[in-house]
N, C-alpha and C positions, 0 to 999 in steps of 0.2 A: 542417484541423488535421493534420499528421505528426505520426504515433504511431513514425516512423522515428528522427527526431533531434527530440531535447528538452535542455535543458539541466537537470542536477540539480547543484545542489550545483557550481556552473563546470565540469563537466564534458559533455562531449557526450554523449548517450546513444543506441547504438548500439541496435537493434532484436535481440533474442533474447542479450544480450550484458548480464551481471549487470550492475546500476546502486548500489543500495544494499548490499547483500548476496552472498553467496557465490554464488547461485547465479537462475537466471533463475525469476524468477515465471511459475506456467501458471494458466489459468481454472480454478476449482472451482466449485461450487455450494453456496449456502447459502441455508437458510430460518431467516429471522428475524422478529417481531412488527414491526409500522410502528415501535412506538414505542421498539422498539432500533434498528431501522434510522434512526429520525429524530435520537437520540443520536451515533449512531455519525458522523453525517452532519454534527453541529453540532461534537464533538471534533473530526473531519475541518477542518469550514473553520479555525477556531479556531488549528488547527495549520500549517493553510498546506499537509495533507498527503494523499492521498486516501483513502479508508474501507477500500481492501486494507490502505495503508502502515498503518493503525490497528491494524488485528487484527495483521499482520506483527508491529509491535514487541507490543503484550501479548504475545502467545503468544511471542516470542523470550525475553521477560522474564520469564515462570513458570519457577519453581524448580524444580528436580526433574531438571532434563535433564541 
């Protein structure tokens, strides 16, 4: 599997080269319970989207910023 080029949204997707968003996604770390991780994982399929893009948009979408 190339994590180099993907296709999102018809577009080619460039390795370290923003794709949805302004700006390039980096690894964090998170600890979360199985049973949010297993939520988190079923909106994921659900949405066709993967469990970073999940958290991505909530947190884009809280008020306040």
């Amino acid at each position: 599997m190339s994590s180099e080029i993907t296709k999102i949204k018809g577009k080619k997707r460039v390795k370290n080269q923003p794709a949805l968003h302004d700006e390039v996604k980096t690894s964090k770390h998170l600890s979360l319970t199985p049973s949010s991780w297993d939520k988190l994982k079923k909106i994921a399929l659900v949405r066709g989207i993967s469990v970073s893009e999940v958290i991505e948009r909530w947190v884009r979408n809280i008020e306040g910023d």
